[in-house]
FIVOSE-60636 format. One line per 2 residues: number of its first residue (from 1); for each residue x, y, z of C-alpha. Coordinates in nm, 2 decimals. Last residue first. Layout:
residues N
NUM = X,Y,Z | ...
END
This chain:
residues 326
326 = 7.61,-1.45,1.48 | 7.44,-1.30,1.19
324 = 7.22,-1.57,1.21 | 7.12,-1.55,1.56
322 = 7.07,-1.15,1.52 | 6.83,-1.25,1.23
320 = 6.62,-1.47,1.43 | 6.61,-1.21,1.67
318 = 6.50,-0.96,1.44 | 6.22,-1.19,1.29
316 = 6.09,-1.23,1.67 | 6.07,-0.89,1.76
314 = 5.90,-0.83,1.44 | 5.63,-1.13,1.56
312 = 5.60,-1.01,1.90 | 5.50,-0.64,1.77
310 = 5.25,-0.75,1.51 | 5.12,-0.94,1.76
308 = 5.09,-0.63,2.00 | 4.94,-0.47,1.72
306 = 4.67,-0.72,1.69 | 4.60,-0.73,2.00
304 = 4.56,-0.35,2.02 | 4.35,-0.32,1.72
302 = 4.17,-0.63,1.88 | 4.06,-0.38,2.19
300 = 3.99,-0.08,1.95 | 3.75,-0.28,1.73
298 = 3.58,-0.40,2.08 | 3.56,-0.06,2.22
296 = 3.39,0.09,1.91 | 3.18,-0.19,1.89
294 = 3.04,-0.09,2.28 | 2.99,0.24,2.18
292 = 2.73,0.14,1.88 | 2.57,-0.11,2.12
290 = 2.55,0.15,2.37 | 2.40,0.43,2.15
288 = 2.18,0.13,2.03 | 2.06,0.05,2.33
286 = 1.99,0.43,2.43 | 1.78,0.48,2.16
284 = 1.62,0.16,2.12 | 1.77,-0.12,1.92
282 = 1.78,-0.43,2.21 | 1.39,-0.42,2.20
280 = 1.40,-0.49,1.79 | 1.21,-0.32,1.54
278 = 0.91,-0.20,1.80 | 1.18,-0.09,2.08
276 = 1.30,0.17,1.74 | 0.94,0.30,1.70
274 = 0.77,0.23,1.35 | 0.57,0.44,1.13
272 = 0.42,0.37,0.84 | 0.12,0.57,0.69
270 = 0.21,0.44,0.34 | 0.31,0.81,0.22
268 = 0.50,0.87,0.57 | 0.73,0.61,0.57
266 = 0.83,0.68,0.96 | 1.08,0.57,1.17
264 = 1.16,0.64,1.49 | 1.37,0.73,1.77
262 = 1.36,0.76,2.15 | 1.44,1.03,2.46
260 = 1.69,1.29,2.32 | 1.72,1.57,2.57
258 = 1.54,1.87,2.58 | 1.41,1.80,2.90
256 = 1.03,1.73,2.78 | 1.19,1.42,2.64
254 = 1.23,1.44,2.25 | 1.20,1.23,1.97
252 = 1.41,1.17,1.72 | 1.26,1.11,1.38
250 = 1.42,0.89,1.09 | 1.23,0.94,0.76
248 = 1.21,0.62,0.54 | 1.26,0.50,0.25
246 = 1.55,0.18,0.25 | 1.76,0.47,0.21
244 = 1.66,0.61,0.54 | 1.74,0.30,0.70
242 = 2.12,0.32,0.56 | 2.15,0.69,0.63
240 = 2.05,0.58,0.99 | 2.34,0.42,1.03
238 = 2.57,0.69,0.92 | 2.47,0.92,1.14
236 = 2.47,0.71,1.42 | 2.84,0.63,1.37
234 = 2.98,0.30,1.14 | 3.14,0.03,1.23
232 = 3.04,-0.21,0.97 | 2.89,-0.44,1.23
230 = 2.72,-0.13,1.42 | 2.60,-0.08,1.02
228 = 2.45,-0.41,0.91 | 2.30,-0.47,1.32
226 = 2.12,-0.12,1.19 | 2.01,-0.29,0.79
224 = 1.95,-0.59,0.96 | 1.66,-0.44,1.24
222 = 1.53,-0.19,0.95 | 1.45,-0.50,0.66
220 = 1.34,-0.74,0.97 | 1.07,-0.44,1.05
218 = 0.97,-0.46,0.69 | 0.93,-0.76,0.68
216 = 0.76,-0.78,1.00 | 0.46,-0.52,0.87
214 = 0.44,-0.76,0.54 | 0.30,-1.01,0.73
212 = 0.09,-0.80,0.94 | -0.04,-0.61,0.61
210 = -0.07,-0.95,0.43 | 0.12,-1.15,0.16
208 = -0.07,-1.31,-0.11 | -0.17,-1.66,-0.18
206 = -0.45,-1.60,-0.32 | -0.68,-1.75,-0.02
204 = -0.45,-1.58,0.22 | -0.41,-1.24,0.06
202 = -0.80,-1.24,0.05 | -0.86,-1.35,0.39
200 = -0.58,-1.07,0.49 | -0.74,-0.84,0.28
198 = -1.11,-0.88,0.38 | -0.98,-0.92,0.78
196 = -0.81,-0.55,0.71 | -1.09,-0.41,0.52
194 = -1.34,-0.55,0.77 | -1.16,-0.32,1.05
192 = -1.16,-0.03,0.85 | -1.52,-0.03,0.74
190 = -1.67,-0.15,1.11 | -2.00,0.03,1.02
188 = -2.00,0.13,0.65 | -2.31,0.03,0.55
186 = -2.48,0.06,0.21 | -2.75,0.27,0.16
184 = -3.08,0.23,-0.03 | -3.15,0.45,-0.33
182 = -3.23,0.15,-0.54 | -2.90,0.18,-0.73
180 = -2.73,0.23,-0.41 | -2.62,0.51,-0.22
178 = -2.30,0.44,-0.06 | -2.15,0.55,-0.39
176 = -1.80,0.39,-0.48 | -1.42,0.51,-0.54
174 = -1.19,0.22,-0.56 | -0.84,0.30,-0.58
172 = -0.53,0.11,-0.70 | -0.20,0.05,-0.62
170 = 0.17,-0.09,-0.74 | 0.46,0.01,-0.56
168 = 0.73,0.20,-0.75 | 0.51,0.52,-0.73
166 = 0.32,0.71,-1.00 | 0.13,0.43,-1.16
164 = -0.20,0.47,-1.04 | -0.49,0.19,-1.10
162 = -0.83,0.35,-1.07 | -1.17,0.15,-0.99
160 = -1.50,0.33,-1.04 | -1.80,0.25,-0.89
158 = -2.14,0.35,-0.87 | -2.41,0.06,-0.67
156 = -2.57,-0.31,-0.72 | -2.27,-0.45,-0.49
154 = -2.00,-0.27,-0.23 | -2.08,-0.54,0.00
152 = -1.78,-0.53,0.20 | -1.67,-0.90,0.05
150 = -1.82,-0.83,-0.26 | -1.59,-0.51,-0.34
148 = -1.27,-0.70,-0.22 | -1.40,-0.94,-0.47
146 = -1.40,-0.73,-0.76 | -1.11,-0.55,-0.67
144 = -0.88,-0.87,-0.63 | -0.98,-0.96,-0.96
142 = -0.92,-0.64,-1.09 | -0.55,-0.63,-1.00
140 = -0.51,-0.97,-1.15 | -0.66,-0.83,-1.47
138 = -0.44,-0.54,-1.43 | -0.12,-0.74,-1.38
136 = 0.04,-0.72,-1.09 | 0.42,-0.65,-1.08
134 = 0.59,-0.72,-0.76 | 0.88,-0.51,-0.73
132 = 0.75,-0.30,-0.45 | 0.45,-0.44,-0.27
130 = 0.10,-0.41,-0.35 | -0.14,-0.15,-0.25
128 = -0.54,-0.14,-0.25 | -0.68,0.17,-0.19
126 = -1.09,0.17,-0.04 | -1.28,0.55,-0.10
124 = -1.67,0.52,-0.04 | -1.85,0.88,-0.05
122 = -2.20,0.93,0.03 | -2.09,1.04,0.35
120 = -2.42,1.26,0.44 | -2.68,1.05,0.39
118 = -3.01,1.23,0.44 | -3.01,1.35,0.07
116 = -3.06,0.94,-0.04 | -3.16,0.98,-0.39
114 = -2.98,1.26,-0.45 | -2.66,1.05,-0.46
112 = -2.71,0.92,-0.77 | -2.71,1.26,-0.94
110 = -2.37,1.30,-0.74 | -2.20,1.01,-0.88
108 = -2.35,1.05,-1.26 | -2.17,1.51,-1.17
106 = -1.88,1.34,-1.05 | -1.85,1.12,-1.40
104 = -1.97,1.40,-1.60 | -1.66,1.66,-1.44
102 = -1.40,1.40,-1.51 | -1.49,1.27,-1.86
100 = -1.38,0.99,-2.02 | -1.51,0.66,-1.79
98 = -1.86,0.83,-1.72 | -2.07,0.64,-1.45
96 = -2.32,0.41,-1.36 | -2.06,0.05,-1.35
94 = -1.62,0.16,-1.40 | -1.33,-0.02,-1.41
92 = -0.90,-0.02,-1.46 | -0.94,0.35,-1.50
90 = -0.56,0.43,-1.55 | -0.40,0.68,-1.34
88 = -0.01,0.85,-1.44 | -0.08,0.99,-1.06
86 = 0.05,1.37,-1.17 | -0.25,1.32,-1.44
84 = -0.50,1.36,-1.18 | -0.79,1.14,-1.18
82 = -0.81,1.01,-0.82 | -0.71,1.34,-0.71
80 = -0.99,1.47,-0.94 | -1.26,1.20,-0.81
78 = -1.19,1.25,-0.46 | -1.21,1.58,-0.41
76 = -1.60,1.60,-0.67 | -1.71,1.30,-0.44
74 = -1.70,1.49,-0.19 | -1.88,1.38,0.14
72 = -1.64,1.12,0.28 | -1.59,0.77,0.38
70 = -1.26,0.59,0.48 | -1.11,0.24,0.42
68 = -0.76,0.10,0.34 | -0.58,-0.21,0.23
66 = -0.22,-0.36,0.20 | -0.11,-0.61,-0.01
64 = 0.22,-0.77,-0.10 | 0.27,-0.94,-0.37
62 = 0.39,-1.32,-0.45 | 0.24,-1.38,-0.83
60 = -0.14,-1.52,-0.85 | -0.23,-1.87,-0.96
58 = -0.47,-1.89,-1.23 | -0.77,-2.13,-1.09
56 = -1.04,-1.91,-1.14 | -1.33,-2.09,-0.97
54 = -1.28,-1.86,-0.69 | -1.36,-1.56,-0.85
52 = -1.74,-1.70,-0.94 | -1.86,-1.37,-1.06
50 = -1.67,-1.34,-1.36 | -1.52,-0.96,-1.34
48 = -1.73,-0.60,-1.34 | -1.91,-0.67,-1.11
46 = -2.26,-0.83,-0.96 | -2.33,-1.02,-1.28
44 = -2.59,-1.20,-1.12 | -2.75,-0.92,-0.93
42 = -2.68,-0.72,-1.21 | -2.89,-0.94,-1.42
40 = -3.19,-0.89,-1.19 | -3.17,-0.52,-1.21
38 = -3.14,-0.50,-1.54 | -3.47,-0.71,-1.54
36 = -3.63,-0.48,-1.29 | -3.57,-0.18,-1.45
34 = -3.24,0.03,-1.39 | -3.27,0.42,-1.38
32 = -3.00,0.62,-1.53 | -2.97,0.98,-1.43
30 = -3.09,1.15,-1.77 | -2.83,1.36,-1.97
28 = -2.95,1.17,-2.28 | -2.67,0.86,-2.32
26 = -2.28,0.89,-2.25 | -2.36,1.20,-2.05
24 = -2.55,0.97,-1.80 | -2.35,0.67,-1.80
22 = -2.48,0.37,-2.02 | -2.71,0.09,-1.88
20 = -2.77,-0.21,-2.12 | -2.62,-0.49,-1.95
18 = -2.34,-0.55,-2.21 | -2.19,-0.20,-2.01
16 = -2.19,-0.39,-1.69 | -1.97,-0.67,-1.86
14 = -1.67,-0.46,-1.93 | -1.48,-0.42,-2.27
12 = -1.72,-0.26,-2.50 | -1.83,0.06,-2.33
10 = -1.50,0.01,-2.11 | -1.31,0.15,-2.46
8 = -1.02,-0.04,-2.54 | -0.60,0.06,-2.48
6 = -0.57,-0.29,-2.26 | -0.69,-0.07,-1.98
4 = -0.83,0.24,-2.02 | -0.62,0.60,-2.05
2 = -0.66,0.84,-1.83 | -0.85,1.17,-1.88
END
């Protein structure tokens, strides 16, 4: 299993546990059922961080952040690709279910589940990513968990947040139960859209960057690495070298004559993908071809003037010599 944050056990770390409640094969095997007065204190507790975020005045380091939404039916899938050691995870947080083993944590998620039969994408899966070179810490990382979870209502239910650290930009996972702790469910109409008005509110109030923000960064980052290259002189080939080292795949795309009709690029892992009139309208295809040719032509033209300087300026010499000599 991963390893918890700041190396101490969530049983004693994180505010649900205080309430009372312990996993299922942390206490009798029994699907835990809240009473009325655990009930009530989770209401006030809500997560697994203060719950009056916003009177935290610590100010936040300049990251990135990117967010995404799906439901699904297994929480068995999610929870070992979550949980793989290939991701380097760390459980960051966890309410209703197992933090050590894998198999007892899909098994409290599941139990839970049975309460609502008739929902059939019980399954709540939100990432969270940062931006390269920004380094989060993982309190800061779950504050902005805790209140991405209240904004889409993801309260009073299963949760687990994991922080992977298999990439150079930082992310985390939120795995949740739609059915709640009173065996209601908890809506996922308009999921993807509230996640990206959630992020950007909370990017805004934090101070972070947001997905459309960061989108023309990273469009800015492509458009000066090509100007950097028709500047340098160099061919397609080697142009596009320079965008794929900023990460990305460069794809061609092709009319239904064989012949090429556009390019893009595409960061597959983040689910980028950009076409070249999207960078810059003067860096499609056949714009850059022509801006690529039209360098060429330039560099050759002030070749020429130079070597005819050149020329006029040893002509010169020697007949300034001649006089001399004379």
């Amino acid at each position: 299993m991963p390893t918890v944050s700041n190396g101490k056990a969530l049983a004693e770390s994180l505010q649900p546990r205080a309430s009372g409640r312990a996993p299922q094969a942390c206490r009798d095997g029994k699907q835990p059922q809240p009473n009325s007065a655990q009930r009530e204190r989770r209401g006030k507790a809500k997560a697994f961080l203060p719950a009056r975020l916003g009177a935290d005045t610590r100010t936040f380091k300049q990251a990135k952040m990117i967010g995404k939404t799906g439901t699904g039916r297994s929480f068995g899938g999610l929870i070992e690709y979550l949980l793989d050691e290939k991701k380097e995870a760390e459980i960051l947080a966890v309410d209703g279910v197992c933090d050590h083993d894998k198999k007892t944590a899909i098994e409290d998620f599941n139990m839970m589940r049975k309460q609502l039969p008739t929902l059939g994408k019980a399954v709540w899966h939100s990432s969270i990513s940062f931006a390269e070179g920004d380094n989060m810490s993982n309190e800061e990382m779950k504050e902005i968990a805790s209140e991405f979870m209240q904004e889409m209502g993801l309260e009073n239910t299963q949760y687990m947040v994991v922080k992977h650290n298999d990439s150079k930009h930082q992310h985390l996972h939120i795995v949740a139960n739609r059915v709640n702790y009173e065996g209601k469910a908890i809506s996922d109409s308009h999921s993807k859209r509230k996640t990206v008005d959630r992020c950007e509110k909370i990017a805004k109030k934090h101070g972070l960057t947001n997905a459309k923000e960061q989108g023309n960064q990273r469009k800015e980052a492509i458009k000066k690495t090509i100007y950097q290259g028709i500047d340098q002189g160099k061919d397609l080939a080697g142009i596009m070298k320079g965008v794929e080292k900023l990460g990305y795949t460069v794809q061609y795309n092709q009319a239904k004559t064989g012949k090429i009709s556009g390019v893009s690029y595409k960061m597959e892992d983040k689910g980028i993908i950009f076409k070249a009139s999207e960078i810059d309208r003067n860096l499609s295809y056949t714009k850059l071809l022509r801006h690529i040719e039209e360098h060429k032509e330039r560099e050759k033209t002030k070749q020429k003037q130079q070597d005819k300087s050149k020329n006029i300026s040893t002509k010169r010499s020697i007949d300034q010599s001649k006089g001399m000599s004379r």
